[in-house]
C-alpha positions as CSV (number, residue, x, y, z in Angstrom):
1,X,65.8,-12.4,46.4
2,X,62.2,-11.5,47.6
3,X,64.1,-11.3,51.3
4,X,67.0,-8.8,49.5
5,X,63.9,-6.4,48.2
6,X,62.1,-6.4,51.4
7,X,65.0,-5.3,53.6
8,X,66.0,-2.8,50.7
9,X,62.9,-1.5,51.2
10,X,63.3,-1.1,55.0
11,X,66.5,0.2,55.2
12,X,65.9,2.6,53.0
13,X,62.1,3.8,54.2
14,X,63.0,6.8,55.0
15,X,64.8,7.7,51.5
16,X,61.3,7.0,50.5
17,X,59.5,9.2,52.0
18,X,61.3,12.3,51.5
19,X,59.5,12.3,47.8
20,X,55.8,13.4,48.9
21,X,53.7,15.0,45.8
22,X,53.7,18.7,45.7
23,X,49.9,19.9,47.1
24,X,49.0,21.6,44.3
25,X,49.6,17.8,42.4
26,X,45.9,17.3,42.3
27,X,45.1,20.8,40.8
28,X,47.2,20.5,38.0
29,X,45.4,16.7,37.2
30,X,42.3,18.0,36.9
31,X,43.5,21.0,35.1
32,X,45.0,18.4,32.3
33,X,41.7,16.2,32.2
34,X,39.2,20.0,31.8
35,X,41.8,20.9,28.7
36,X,41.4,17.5,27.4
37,X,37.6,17.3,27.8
38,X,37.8,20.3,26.2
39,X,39.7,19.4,23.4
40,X,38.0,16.7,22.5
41,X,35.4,17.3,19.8
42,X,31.9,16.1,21.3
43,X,30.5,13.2,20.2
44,X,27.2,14.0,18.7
45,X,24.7,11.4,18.0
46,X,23.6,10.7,14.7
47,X,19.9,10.2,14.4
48,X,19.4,7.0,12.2
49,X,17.4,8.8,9.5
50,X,17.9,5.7,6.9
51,X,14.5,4.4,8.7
52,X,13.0,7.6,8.4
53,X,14.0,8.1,5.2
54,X,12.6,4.6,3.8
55,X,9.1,5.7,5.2
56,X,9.0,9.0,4.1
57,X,9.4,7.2,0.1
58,X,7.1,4.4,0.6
59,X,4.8,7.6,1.7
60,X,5.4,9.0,-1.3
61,X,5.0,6.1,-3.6
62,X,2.0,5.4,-1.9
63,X,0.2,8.9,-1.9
64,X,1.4,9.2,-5.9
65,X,-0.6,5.7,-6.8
66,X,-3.3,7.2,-5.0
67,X,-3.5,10.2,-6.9
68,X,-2.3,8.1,-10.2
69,X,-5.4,5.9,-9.5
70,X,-7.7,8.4,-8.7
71,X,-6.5,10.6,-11.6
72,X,-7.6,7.2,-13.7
73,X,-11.0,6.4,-12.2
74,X,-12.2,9.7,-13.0
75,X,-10.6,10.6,-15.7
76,X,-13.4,9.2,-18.0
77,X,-15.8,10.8,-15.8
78,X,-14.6,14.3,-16.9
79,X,-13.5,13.5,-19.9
80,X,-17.6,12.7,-20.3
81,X,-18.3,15.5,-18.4
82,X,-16.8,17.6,-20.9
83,X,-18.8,16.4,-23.5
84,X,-22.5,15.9,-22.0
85,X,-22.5,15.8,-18.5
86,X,-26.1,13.9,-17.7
87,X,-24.1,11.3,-19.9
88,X,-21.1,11.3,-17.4
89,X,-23.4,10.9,-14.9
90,X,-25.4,7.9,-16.7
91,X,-21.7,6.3,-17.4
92,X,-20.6,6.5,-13.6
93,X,-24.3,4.8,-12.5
94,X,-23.8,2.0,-15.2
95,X,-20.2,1.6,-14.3
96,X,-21.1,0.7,-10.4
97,X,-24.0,-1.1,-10.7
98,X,-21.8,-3.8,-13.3
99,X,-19.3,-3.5,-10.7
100,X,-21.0,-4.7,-7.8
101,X,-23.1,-6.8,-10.2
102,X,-19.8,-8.4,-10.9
103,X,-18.6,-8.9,-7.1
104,X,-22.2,-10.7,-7.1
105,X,-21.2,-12.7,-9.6
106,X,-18.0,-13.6,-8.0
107,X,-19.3,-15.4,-5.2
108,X,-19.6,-18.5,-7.1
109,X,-16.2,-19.0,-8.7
110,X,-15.7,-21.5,-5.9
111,X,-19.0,-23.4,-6.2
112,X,-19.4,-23.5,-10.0
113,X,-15.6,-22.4,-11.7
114,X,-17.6,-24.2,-15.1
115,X,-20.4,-22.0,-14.8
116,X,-18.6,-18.6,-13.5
117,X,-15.8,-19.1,-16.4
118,X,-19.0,-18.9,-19.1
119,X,-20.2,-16.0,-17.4
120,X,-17.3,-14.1,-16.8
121,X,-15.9,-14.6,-20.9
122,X,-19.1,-13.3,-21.9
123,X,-18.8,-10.1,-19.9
124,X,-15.4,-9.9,-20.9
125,X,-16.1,-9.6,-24.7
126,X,-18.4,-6.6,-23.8
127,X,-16.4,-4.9,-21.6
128,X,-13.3,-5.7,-24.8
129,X,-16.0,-3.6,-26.7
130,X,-16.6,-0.6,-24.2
131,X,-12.6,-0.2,-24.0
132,X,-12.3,-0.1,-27.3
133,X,-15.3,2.7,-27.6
134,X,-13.6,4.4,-25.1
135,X,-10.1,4.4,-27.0
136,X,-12.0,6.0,-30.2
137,X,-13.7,8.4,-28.0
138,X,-10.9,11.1,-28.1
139,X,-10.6,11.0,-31.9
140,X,-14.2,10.0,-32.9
141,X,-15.9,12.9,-35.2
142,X,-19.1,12.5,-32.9
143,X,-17.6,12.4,-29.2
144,X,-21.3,12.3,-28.6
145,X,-23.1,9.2,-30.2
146,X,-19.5,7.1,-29.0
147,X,-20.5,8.4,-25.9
148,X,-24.1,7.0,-26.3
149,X,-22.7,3.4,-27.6
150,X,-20.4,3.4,-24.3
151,X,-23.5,3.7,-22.2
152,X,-25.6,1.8,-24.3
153,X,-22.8,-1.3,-24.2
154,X,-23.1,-0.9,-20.4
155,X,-26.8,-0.7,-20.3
156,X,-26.4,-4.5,-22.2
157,X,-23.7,-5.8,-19.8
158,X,-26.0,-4.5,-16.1
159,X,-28.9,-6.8,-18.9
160,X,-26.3,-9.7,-19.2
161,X,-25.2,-9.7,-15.4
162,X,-28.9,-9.3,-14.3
163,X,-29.7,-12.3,-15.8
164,X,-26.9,-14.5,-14.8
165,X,-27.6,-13.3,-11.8
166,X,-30.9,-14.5,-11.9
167,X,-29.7,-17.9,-13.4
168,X,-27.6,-18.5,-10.6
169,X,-30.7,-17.6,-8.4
170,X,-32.6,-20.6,-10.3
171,X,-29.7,-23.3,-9.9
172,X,-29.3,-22.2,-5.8
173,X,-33.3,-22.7,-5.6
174,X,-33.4,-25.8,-7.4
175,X,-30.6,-26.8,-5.2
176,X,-32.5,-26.0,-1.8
177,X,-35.9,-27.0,-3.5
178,X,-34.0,-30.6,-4.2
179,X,-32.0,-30.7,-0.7
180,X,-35.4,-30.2,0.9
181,X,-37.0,-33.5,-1.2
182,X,-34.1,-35.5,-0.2
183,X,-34.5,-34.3,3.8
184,X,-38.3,-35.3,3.5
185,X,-37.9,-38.6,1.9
């Protein structure tokens, strides 16, 4: 069969070659392939904007608990300020000196928990007592003298932490004081 093809083929070349594409053949191709470029809609890249669109919240959420939490720190502050404003300013230097009194204090959760749970339940009460002046404040007939009692409680707790403070002080002395017998013996 393969042999039948192949001298069909030669006997009848010349039948074949009478059927040459036209020369203008090419030119209407590329015609054809411009109409259909141009047909085609063009595929436009879409940006990914789900990523950009996560950050842009968690920018959000983020700048509002900034503002939420700076809105909340000195809020009392003004709310002082409104009311006697070398008290505000008392307030605010009582309020930082307990705090870093406290971060003082922290440092030896890990070497005495005993000892730092005592400390810290007794500052706790206080401070249970400050929020609670500072809850009356808005409806207290005397905005003033609540005010005072405020400070006054945080005048007692800077007192309290001063002298744990110094307790702790004692017991890391002793501790060296004892360290240093044992080294010498």
């Amino acid at each position: 069969m393969k042999e039948n093809i192949e001298d069909f083929i030669r006997d009848n070349k010349k039948e074949f070659d009478f059927c040459e594409p036209n020369a203008d053949l090419w030119s209407k191709i590329e015609q054809q392939l411009d109409e259909n470029d141009k047909a085609k809609p063009k595929q436009v890249k879409v940006v990914p904007l789900g990523w950009i669109l996560k950050i842009a919240a968690s920018l959000v959420i983020i700048l509002a608990a900034g503002i939420l939490l700076w809105q909340y720190q000195y809020k009392q502050a003004t709310d002082l300020a409104n009311i006697d404003p070398k008290l505000a300013k008392e307030q605010v230097h009582y309020a930082s000196m307990i705090e870093s009194q406290r971060k003082e204090l922290k440092q030896i959760e890990n070497e005495n928990p005993q000892l730092y749970q005592e400390f810290s339940s007794e500052i706790k009460k206080m401070d249970e007592n400050y929020q609670k002046l500072k809850s009356d404040l808005p409806n207290s007939p005397n905005q003033e003298e609540t005010v005072k009692a405020m400070i006054r409680n945080l005048q007692i707790q800077t007192q309290v932490l001063n002298q744990q403070l110094n307790i702790i002080q004692e017991i890391n002395n002793s501790k060296k004081a004892s360290q240093n017998e044992t080294q010498s013996i």
